[in-house]
DSSP file (Angstrom, degrees, kcal/mol; ACC not computed):
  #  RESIDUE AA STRUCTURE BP1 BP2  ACC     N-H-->O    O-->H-N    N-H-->O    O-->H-N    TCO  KAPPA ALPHA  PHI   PSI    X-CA   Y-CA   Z-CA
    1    1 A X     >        0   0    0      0, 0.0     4,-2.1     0, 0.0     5,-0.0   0.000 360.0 360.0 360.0 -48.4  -12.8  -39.2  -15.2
    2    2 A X  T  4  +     0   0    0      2,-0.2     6,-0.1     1,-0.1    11,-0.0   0.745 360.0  56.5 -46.3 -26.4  -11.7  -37.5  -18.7
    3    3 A X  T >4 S+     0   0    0      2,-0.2     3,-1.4     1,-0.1    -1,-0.1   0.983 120.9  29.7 -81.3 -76.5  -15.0  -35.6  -18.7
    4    4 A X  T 34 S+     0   0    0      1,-0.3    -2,-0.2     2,-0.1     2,-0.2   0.720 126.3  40.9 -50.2 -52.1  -14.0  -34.1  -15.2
    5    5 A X  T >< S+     0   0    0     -4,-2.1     3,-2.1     1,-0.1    -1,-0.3  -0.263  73.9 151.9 -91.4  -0.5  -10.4  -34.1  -15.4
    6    6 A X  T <  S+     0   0    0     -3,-1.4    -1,-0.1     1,-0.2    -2,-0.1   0.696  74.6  51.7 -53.0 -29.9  -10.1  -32.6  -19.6
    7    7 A X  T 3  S+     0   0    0      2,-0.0     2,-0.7     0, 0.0    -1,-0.2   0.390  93.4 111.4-100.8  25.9   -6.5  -30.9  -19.1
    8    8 A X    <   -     0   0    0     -3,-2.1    -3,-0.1    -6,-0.1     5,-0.0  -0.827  65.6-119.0 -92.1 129.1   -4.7  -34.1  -17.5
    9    9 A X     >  -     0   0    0     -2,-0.7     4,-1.4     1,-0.1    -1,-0.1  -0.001  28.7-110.5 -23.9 144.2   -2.3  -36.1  -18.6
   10   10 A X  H  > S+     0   0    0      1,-0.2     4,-1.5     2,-0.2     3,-0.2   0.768 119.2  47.3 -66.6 -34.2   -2.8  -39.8  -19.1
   11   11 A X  H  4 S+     0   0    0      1,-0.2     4,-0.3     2,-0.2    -1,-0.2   0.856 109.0  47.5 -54.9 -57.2   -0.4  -40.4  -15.9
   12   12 A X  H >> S+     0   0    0      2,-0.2     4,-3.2     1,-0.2     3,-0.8   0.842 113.6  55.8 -72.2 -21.1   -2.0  -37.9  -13.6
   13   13 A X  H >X S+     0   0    0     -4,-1.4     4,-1.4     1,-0.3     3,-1.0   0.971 107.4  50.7 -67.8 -67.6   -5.7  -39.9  -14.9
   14   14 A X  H 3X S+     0   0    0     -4,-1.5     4,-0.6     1,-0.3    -1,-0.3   0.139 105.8  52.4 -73.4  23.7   -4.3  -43.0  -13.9
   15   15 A X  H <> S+     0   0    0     -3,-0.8     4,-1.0    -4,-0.3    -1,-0.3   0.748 112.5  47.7 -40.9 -64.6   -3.3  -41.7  -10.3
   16   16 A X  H XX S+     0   0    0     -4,-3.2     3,-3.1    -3,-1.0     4,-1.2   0.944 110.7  47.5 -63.5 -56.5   -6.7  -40.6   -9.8
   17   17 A X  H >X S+     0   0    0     -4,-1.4     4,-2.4     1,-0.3     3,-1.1   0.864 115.3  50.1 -37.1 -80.0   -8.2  -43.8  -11.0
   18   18 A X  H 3X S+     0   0    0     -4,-0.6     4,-0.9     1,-0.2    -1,-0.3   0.709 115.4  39.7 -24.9 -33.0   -5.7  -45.6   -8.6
   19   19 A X  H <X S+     0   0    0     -3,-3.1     4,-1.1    -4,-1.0    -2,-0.2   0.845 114.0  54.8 -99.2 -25.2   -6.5  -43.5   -5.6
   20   20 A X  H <X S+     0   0    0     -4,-1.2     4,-1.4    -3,-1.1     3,-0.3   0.977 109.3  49.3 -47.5 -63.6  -10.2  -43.5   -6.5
   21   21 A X  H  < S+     0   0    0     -4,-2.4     6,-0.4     1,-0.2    -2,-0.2   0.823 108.2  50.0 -57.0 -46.5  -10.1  -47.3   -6.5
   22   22 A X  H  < S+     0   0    0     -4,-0.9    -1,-0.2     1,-0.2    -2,-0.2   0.923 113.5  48.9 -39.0 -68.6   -8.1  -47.8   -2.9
   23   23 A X  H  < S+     0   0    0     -4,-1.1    -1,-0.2    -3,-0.3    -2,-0.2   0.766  96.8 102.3 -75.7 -58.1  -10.8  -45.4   -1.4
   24   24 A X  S  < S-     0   0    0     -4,-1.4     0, 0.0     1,-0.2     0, 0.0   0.194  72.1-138.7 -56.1 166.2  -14.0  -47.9   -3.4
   25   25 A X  S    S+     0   0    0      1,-0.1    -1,-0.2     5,-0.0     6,-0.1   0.300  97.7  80.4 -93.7 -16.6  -16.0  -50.3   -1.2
   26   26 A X        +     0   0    0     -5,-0.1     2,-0.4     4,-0.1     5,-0.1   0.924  67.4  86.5 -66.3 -55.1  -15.3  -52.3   -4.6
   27   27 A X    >   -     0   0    0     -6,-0.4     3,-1.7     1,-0.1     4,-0.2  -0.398  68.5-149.6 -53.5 113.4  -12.2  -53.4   -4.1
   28   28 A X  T 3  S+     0   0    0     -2,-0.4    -1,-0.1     1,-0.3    -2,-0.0   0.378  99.9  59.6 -79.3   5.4  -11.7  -56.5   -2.4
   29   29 A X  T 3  S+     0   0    0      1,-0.1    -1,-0.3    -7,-0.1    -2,-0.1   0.292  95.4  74.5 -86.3   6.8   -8.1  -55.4   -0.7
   30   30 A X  S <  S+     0   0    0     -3,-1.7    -2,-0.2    -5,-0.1    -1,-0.1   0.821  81.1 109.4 -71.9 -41.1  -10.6  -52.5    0.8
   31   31 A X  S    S-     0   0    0     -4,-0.2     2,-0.2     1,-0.2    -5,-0.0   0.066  78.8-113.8 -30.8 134.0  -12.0  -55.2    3.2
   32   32 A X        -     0   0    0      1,-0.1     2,-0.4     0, 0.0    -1,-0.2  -0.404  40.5-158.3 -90.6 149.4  -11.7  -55.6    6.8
   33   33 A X        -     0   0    0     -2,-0.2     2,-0.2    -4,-0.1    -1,-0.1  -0.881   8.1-153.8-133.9 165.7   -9.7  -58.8    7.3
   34   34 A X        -     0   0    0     -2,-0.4     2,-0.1     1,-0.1     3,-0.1  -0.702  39.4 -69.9-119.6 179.9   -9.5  -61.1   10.3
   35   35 A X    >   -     0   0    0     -2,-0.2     3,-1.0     1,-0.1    -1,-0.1  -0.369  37.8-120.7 -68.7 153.5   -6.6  -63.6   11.4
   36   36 A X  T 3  S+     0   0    0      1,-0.2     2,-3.0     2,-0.1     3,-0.2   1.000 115.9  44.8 -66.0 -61.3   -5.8  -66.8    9.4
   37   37 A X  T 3  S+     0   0    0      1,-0.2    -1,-0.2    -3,-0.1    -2,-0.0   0.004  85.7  93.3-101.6  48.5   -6.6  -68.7   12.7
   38   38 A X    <   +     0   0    0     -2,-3.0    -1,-0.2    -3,-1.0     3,-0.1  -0.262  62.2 174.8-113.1  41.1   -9.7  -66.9   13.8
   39   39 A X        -     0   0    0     -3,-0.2     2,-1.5     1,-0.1    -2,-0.1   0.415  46.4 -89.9 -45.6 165.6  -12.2  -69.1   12.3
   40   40 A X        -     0   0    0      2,-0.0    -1,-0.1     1,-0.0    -3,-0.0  -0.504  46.1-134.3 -82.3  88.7  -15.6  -69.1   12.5
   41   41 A X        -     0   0    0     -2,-1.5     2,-0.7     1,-0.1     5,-0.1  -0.078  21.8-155.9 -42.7 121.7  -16.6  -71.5   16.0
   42   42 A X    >   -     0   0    0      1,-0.1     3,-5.8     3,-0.0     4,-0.2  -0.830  21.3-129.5-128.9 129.1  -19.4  -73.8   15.2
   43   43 A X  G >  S+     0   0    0     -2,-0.7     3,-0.7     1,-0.3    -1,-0.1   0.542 108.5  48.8 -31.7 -21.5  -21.5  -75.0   17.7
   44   44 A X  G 3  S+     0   0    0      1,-0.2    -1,-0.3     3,-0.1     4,-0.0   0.579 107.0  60.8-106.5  11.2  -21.2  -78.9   16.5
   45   45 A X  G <  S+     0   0    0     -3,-5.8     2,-0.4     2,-0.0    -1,-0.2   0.051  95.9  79.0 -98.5  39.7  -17.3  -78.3   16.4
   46   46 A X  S <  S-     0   0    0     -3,-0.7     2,-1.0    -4,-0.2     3,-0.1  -0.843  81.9-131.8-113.5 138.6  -17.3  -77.5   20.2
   47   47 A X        -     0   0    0     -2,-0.4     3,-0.3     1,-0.2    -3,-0.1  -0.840   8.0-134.0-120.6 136.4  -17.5  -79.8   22.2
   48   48 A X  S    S+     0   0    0     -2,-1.0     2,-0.9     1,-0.2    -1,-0.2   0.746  86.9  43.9 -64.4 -39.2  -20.1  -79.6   25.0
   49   49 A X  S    S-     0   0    0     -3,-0.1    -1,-0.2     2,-0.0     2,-0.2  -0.705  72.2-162.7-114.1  95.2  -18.2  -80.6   28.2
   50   50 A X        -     0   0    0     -2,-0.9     2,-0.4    -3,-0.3    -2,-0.0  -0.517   6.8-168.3 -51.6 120.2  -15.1  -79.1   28.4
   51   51 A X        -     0   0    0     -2,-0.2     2,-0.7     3,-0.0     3,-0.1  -0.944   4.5-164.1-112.8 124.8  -12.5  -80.5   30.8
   52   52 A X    >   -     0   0    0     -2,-0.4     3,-0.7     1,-0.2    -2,-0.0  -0.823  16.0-148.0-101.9 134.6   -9.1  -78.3   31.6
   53   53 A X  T 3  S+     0   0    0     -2,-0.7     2,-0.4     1,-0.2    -1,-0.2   0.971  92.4  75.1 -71.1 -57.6   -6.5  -80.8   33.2
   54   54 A X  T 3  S+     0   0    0     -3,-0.1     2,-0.7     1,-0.1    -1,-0.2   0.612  94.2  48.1 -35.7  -6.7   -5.3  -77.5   35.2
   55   55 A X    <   +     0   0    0     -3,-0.7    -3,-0.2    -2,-0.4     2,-0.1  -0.927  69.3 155.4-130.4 102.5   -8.4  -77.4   37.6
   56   56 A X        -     0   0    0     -2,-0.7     2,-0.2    -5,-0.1    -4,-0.1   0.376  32.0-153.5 -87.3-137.7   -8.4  -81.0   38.7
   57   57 A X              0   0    0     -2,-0.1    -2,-0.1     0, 0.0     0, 0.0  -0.121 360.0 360.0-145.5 119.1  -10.2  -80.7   42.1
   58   58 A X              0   0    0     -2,-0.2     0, 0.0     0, 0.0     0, 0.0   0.403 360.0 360.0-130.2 360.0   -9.3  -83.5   44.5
């Protein structure tokens, strides 16, 4: 970044470095994120016959 950058200040480097870094696929606050309580369903924590008390049929 010094090579590109020769007539910047150490302040203005670490901007770019900072705004480079937001931008990277490296950074793991870059990441799409999902809701805490959107887990991942797996089929053997399902249970196969589902009953809802609201549709009784009588």
């Amino acid at each position: 970044l010094k090579q590109e950058h020769p007539t910047l200040r150490m302040s203005q480097l670490k901007q770019l470095l900072k705004k480079e870094w937001m931008k990277s696929p490296d950074n793991p606050f870059n990441k799409p994120t999902k809701a805490y309580n959107q887990g991942s369903i797996l089929p053997q924590n399902v249970p196969a016959n589902v009953e809802d008390s609201d549709h009784d049929e009588d």
